[in-house]
TILUM-965333 format. One record per residue: residue number from 1; residue in one letter; x, y, z of N, C-alpha, C in turn. Coordinates in Angstrom, 1 decimal. Layout:
residues N
NUM,a,X,Y,Z,X,Y,Z,X,Y,Z
...
//
This chain:
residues 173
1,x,0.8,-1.2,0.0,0.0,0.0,0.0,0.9,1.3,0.0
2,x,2.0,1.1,0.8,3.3,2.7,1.0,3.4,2.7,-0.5
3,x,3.7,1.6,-1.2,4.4,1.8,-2.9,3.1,3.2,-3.5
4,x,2.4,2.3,-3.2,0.7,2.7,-4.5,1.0,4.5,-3.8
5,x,0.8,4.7,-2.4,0.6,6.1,-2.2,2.4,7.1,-2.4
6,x,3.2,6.2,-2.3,4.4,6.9,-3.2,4.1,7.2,-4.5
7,x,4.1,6.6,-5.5,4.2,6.4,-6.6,2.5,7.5,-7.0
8,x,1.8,7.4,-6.2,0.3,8.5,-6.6,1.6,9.8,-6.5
9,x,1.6,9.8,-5.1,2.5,11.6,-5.1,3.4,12.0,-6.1
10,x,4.2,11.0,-7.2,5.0,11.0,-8.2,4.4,11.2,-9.7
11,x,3.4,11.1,-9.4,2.4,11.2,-10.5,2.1,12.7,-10.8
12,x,2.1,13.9,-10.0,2.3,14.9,-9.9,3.5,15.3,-10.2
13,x,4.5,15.3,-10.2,5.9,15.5,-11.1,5.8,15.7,-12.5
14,x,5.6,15.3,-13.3,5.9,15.7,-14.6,4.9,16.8,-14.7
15,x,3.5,16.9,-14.3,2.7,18.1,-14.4,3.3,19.4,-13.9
16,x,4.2,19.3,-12.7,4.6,20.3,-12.0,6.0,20.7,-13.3
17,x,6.5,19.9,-13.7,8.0,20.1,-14.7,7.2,20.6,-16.2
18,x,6.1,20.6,-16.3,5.9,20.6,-17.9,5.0,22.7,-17.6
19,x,4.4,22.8,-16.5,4.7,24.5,-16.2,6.3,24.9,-16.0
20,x,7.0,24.5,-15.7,8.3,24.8,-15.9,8.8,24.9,-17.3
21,x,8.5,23.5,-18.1,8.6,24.0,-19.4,8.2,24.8,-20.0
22,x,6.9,25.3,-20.0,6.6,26.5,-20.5,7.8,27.9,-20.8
23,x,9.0,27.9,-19.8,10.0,29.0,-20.1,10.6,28.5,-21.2
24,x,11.1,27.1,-22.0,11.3,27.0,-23.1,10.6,27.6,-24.1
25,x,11.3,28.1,-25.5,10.5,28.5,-26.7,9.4,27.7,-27.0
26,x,8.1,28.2,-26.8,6.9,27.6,-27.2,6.7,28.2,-29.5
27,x,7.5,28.6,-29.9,7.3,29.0,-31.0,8.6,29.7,-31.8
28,x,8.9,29.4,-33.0,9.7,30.0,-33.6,9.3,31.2,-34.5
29,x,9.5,31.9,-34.8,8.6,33.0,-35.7,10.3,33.7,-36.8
30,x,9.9,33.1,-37.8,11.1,33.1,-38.7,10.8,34.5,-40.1
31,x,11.6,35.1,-40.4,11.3,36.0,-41.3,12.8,35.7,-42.6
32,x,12.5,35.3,-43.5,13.5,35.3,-44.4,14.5,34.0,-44.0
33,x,13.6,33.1,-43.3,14.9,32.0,-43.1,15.3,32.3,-41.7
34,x,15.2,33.5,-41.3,16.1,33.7,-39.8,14.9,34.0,-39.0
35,x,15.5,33.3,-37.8,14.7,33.2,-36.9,14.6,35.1,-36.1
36,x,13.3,35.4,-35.8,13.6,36.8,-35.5,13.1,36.9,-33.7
37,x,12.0,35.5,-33.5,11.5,35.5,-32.4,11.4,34.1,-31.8
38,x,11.7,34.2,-30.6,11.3,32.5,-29.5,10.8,33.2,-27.8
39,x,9.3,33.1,-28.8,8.6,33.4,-27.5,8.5,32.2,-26.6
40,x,8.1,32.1,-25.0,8.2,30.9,-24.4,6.4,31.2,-23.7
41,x,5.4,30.3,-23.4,4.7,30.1,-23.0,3.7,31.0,-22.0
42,x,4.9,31.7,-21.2,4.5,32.6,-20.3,4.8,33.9,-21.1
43,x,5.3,34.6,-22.2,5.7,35.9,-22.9,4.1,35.6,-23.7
44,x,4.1,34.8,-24.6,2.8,34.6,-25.0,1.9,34.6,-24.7
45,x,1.6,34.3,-23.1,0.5,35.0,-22.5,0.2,36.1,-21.7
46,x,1.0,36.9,-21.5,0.9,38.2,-21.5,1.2,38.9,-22.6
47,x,1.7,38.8,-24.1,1.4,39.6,-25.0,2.8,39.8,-25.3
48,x,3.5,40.2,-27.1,5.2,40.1,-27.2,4.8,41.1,-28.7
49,x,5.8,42.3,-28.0,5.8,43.2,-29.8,6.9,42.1,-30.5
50,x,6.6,41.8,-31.4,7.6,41.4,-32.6,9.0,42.2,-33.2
51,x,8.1,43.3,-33.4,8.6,44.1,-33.9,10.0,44.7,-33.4
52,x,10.1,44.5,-32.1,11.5,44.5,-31.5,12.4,43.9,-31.5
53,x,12.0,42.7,-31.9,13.1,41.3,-31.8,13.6,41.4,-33.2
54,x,13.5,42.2,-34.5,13.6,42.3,-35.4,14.9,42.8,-35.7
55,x,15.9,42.1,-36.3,17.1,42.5,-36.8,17.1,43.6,-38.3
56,x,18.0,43.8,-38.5,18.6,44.9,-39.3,17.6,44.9,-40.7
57,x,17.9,43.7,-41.2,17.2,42.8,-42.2,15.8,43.2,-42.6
58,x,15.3,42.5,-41.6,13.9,42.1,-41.2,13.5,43.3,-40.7
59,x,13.8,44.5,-40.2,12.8,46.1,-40.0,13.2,46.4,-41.4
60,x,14.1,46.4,-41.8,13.7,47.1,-43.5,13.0,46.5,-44.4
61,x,12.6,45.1,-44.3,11.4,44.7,-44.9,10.1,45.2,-44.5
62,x,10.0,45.3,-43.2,9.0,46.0,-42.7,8.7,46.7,-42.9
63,x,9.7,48.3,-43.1,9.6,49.4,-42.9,9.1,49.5,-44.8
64,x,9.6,49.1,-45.4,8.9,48.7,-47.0,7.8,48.9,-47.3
65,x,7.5,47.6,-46.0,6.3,47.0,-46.4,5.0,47.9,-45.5
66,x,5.6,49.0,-44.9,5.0,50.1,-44.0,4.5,51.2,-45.1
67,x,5.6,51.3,-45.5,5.5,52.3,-46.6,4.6,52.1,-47.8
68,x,4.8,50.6,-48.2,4.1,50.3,-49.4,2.4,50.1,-49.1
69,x,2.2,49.6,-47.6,0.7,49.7,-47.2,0.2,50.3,-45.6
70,x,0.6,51.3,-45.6,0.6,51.7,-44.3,-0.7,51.7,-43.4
71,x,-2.1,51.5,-44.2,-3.1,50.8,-43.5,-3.5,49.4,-42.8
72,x,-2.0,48.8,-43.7,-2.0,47.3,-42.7,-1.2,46.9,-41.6
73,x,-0.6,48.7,-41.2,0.1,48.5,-39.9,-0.3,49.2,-39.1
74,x,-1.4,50.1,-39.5,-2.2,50.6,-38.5,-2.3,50.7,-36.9
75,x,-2.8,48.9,-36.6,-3.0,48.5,-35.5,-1.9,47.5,-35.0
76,x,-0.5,47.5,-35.5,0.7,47.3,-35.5,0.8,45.8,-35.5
77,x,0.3,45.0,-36.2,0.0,43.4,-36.5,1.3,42.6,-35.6
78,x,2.4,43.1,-35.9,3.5,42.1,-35.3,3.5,42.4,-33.6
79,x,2.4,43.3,-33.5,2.4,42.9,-31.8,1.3,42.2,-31.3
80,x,1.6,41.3,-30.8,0.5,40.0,-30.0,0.0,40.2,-29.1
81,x,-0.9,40.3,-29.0,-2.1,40.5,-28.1,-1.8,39.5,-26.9
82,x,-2.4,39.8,-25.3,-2.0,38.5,-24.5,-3.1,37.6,-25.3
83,x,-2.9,36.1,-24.5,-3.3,35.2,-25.6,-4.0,34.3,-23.9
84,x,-5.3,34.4,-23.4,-5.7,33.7,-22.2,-6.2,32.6,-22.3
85,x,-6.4,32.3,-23.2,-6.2,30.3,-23.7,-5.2,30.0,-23.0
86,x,-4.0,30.3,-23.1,-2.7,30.0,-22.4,-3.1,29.5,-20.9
87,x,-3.5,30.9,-20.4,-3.5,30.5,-18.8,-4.7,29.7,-18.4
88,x,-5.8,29.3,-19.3,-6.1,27.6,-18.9,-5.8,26.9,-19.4
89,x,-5.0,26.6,-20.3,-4.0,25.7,-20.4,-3.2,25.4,-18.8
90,x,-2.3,26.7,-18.8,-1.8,26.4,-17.5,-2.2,25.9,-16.0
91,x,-3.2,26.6,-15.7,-4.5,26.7,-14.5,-4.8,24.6,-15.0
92,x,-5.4,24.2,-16.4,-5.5,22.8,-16.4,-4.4,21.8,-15.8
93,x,-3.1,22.3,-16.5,-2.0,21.1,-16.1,-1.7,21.5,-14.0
94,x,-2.1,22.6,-14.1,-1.9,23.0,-12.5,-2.6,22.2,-11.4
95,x,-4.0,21.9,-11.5,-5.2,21.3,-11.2,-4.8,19.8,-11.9
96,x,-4.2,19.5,-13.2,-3.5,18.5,-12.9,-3.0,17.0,-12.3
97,x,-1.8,18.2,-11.7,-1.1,18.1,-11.0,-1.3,18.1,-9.3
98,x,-2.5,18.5,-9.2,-3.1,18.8,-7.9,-3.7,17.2,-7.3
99,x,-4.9,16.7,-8.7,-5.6,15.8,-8.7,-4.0,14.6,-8.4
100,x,-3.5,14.5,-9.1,-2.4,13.6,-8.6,-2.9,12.9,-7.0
101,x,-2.7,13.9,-6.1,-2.9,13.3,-4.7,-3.9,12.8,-4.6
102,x,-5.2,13.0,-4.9,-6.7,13.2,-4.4,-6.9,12.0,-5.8
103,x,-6.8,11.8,-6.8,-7.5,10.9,-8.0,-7.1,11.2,-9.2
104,x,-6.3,10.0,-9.5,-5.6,9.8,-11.1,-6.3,10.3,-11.8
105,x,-7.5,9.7,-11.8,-8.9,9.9,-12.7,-9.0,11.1,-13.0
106,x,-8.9,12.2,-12.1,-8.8,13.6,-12.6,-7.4,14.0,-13.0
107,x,-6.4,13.6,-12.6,-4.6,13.9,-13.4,-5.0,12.9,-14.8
108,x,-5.4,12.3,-14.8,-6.0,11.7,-16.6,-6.6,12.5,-17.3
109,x,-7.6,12.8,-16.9,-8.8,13.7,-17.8,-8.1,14.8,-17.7
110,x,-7.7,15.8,-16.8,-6.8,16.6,-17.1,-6.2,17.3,-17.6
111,x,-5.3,16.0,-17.7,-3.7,15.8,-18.3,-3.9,16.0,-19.8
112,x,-4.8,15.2,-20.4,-5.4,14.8,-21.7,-6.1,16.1,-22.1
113,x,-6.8,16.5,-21.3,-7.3,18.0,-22.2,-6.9,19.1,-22.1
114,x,-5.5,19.2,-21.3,-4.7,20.3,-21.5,-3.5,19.7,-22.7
115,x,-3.2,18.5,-22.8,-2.3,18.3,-24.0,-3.0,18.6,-25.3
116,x,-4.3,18.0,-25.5,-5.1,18.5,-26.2,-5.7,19.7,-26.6
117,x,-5.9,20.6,-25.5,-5.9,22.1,-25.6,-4.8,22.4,-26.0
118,x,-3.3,22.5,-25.6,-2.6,23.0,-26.3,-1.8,23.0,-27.6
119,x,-2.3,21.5,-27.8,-1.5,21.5,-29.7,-2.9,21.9,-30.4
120,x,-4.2,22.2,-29.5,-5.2,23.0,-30.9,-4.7,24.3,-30.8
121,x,-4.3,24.7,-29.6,-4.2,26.4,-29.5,-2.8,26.4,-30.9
122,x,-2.2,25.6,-30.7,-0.6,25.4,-31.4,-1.3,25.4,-33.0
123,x,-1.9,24.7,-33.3,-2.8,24.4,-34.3,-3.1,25.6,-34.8
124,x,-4.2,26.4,-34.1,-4.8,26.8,-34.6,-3.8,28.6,-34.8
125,x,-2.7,28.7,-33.3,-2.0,29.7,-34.0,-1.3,30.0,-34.8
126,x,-0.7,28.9,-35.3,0.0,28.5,-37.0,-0.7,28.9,-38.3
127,x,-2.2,28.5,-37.7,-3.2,28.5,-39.2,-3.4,30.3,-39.0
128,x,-3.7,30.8,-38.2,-4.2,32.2,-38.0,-2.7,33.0,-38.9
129,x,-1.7,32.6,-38.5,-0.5,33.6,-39.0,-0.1,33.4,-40.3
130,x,-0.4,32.0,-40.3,-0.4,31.3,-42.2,-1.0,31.9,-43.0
131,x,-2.6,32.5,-42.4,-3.7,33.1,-43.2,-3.4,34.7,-43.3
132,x,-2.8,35.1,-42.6,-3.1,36.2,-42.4,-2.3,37.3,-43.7
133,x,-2.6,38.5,-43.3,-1.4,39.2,-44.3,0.1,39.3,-44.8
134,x,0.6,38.9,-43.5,2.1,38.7,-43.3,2.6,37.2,-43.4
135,x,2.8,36.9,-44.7,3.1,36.1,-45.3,4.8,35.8,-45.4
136,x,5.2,36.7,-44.9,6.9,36.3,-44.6,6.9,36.2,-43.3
137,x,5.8,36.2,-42.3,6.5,35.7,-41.1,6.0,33.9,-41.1
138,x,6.9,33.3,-40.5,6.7,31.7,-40.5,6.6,31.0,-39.0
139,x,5.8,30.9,-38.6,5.7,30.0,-36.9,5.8,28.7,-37.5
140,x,6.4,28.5,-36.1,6.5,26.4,-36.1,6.8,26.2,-35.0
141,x,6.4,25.4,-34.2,6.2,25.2,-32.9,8.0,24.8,-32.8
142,x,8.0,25.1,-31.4,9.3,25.3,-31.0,9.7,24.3,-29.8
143,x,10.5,24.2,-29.5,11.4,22.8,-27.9,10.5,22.9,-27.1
144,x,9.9,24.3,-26.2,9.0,24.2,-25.8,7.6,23.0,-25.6
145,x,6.8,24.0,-26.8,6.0,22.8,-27.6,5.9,21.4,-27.0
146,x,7.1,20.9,-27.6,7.2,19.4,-27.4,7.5,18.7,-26.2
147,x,8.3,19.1,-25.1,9.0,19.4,-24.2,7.6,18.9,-23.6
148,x,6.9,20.4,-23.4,5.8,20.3,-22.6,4.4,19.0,-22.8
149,x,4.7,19.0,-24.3,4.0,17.5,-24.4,4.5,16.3,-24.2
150,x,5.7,16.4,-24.3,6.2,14.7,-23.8,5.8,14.7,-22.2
151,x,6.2,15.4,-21.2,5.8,15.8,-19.4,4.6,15.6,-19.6
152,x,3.4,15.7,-20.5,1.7,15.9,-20.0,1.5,14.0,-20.8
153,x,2.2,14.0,-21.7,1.7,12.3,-22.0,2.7,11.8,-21.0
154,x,3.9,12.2,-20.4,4.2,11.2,-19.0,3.4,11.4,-18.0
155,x,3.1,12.1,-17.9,1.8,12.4,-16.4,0.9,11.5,-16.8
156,x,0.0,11.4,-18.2,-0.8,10.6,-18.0,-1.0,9.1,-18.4
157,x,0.7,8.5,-18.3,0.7,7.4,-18.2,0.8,7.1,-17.6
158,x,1.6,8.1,-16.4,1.5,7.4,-15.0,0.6,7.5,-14.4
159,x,-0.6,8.3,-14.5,-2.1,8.2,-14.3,-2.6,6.8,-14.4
160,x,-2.5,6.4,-15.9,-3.1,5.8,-16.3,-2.2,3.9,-15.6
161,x,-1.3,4.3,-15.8,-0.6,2.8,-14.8,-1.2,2.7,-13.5
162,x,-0.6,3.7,-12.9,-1.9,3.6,-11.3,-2.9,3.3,-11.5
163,x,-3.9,3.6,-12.7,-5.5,3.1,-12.0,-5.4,1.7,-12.5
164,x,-4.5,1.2,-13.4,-4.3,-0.2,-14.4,-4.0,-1.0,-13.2
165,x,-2.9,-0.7,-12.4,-2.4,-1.5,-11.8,-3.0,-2.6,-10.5
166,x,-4.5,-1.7,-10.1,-5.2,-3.4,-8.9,-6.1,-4.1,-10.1
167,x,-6.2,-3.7,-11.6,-6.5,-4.5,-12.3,-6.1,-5.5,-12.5
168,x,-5.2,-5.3,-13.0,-3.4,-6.1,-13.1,-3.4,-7.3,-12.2
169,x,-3.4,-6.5,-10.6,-3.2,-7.6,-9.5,-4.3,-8.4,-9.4
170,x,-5.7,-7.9,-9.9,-6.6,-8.7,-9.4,-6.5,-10.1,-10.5
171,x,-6.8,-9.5,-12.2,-6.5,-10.9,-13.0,-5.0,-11.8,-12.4
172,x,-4.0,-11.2,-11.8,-3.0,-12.3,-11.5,-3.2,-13.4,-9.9
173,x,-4.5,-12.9,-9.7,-5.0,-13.5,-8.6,-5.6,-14.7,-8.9
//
């Protein structure tokens, strides 16, 4: 019984490590081949001018491309809005990681709809900047990203082992 309630409190580990990952690059944002920006999880949700991270290069394409349509910078496109999908994302894998102690069954369901939540948000931020006007900037999900997904599919294996396992014992009975 000491093993089962060790190994529950361990189950909360990778949830607690995969908010930590979040300070890894959650995104690359490439302009001409070169990378111009690597925002990490928590810059992203509070909001990141672009426009600053921009080398020598890359503001004179801008400043061009200012010149040549200056109604499409208006509202200054290369600055990101905070993004609060993020912080239930985060608030999910937090609660998590909480559930750990108290019931797998909630670090499963969890675990699973915050990995889920975050490669649609991943998903669907790629397609928004794909679509959009600014066709020379390029996102692709970044160390971050994956990082954080491998920690949320180990959390919920180890979920999912703990509730398998008086299964396990009972058929070897």
């Amino acid at each position: 019984m000491k093993d089962e309630q060790r190994f529950q409190k361990w189950i909360s580990l990778p949830f607690a490590l995969a908010l930590v990952a979040f300070l890894f690059p959650l995104f690359t944002f490439s302009c001409s081949e070169k990378v111009i920006a690597e925002p990490n999880g928590y810059e992203l949700a509070l909001g990141v001018d672009l426009e600053k991270e921009l080398g020598e290069e890359e503001q004179t394409i801008v400043n061009n491309m200012k010149a040549e349509n200056p109604k499409a910078f208006e509202k200054n496109p290369l600055k990101l809005e905070s993004m609060p999908v993020l912080y239930g994302i985060f608030a999910a894998i937090l609660v998590a990681g909480g559930f750990a102690f108290v019931s797998p069954v909630g670090s499963l369901v969890l675990g699973v709809a915050s990995l889920t939540g975050l490669w649609f948000f991943i998903y669907r931020f790629m397609d928004l900047v794909e679509k959009s006007q600014f066709g020379f900037i390029v996102v692709a999900p970044h160390v971050g990203a994956y990082c954080v997904s491998m920690l949320l599919i180990i959390g919920i294996a180890m979920s999912l082992a703990f509730l398998i396992r008086p299964i396990i014992r009972k058929n070897k009975e």
